[in-house]
C-alpha positions, 0 to 999 in steps of 0.5 A: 487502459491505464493500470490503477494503482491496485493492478500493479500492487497486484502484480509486485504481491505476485511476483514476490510470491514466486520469489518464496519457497512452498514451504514459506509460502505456506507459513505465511498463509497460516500466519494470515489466516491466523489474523481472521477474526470470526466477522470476516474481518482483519485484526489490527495490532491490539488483536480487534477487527480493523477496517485498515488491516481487513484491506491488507488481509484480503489482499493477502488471502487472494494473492496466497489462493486461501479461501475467503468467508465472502459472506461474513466479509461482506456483512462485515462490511455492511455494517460500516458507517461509511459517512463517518469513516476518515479518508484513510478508512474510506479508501480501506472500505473501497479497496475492501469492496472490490476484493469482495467482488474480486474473489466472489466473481473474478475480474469480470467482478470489477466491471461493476465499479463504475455503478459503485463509482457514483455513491462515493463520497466527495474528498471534501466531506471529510474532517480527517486527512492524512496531515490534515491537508487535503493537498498533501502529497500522501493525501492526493494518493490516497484520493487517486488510489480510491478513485480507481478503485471504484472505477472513477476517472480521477482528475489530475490533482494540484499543488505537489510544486508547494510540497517539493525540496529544491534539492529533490524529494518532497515534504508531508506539509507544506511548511515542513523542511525536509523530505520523507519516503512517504510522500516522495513516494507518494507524489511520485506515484500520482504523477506517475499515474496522471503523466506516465513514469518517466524517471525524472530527477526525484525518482533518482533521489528517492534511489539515492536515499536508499541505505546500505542495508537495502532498506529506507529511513521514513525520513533522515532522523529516523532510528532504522530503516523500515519495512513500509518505507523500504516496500513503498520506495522499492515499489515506486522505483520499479514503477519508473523501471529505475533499480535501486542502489543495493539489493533489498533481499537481505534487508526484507528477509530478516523482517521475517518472523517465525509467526510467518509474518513480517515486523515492522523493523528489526527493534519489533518482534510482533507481525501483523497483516499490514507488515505482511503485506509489505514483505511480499511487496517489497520482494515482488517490488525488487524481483526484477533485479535480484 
């Protein structure tokens, strides 16, 4: 059976947490901890209950072994209004649909998607989508990624040629110019779902767009390089068994805030559960070649 997305976002959160020490590990689970609001819920950067964040903080509690409040996640979750929810908020309610079972039930929980899979709504019931393009490389992740989380057989999905740079890489929209990690990453993990990782020559470009520091630019004009791009491509590239340029350990470490959580980049001083998340999936993602 093919591994979804989730299962290997698992498996790198793992391995990251085997690089830390009981000490940071335990400054981490506080900080997380530190993020629950009375619902069950996550907060996001203005400190109220978020959808978004509640999937990052869920993921995090399990992987940390901190116990979670099932039943004021679940009501939390009850209480959303999934018809209205836009894609990205929709798949954050899935994910967080399946760690619910996840840590209720254990695996054994999961067996449970495919009843799931059929109450989820179509791609094109939604008005707001990552660019407003339904075929955009990020877009068509995050629909495949969903898919599997509720234990759809996705489809393969079209059109990632309209997106690509001749020179490699590939663009967020398909009139923009140059290439970003987001949807270089992007396209590469949905291909690499639906036709295996096998390198290929955008998979060696993303290596090759990685900065001497150990991080990634978002895209060529950004300021610094940062922690979700460099998580996201250290990721990808470990998908495709490819090592990266430079090691990252450095670049990961100091993101790493006395809170116990991760920023942004090194011009933030404030930590939150997404950023978190991408700290120990960027040090899981580049364990392999430490």
């Amino acid at each position: 059976m093919r591994s979804t997305i989730s299962a290997k976002l698992f498996r790198a959160l793992q391995k990251g947490k085997a690089q830390l020490s009981a000490e940071a590990l335990a400054k981490i689970a506080d900080f997380v901890a530190s993020q629950k609001t009375d619902n069950g819920a996550f907060k996001n950067k203005s400190g109220t209950a978020d959808l978004y964040y509640t999937s990052f903080g869920l993921f995090l509690l399990y992987i940390l072994d901190n116990q979670i409040d099932i039943s004021k996640t679940k009501l939390y979750l009850s209480q959303q209004n999934t018809s209205d929810l836009d894609l990205i908020h929709y798949a954050a309610y899935l994910r967080c649909r399946m760690m619910e079972r996840l840590t209720k039930w254990g695996k054994i929980g999961l067996l449970a998607q495919p009843f799931f899979a059929k109450k989820i709504r179509s791609l094109s019931t939604f008005s707001d989508v990552p660019h407003g393009d339904f075929q955009s490389p990020y877009t068509q992740f995050v629909w495949l990624s969903l898919l599997e989380d509720a234990g759809c057989c996705a489809k393969p999905v079209e059109a990632l040629e309209n997106y690509h740079l001749p020179n490699g890489g590939y663009k967020n929209s398909a009139d923009g110019l140059t290439a970003t990690t987001n949807a270089t990453v992007a396209a590469l993990a949905v291909q690499g779902q639906l036709r295996g990782y096998k390198e290929n020559d955008d998979v060696l470009f993303l290596r090759n767009a990685q900065d001497e520091s150990g991080g990634f630019f978002a895209a060529a004009n950004s300021p610094v390089p940062d922690l979700l791009s460099t998580a996201t491509a250290l990721f990808v590239l470990n998908c495709y068994g490819v090592k990266p340029k430079y090691s990252a350990r450095n670049f990961i470490e100091a993101h790493w805030l006395n809170s116990g959580g991760f920023s942004a980049t090194l011009l933030e001083e404030k930590s939150d559960v997404e950023y978190t998340f991408y700290g120990l999936l960027a040090l899981g993602a580049s364990a392999s070649y430490q």
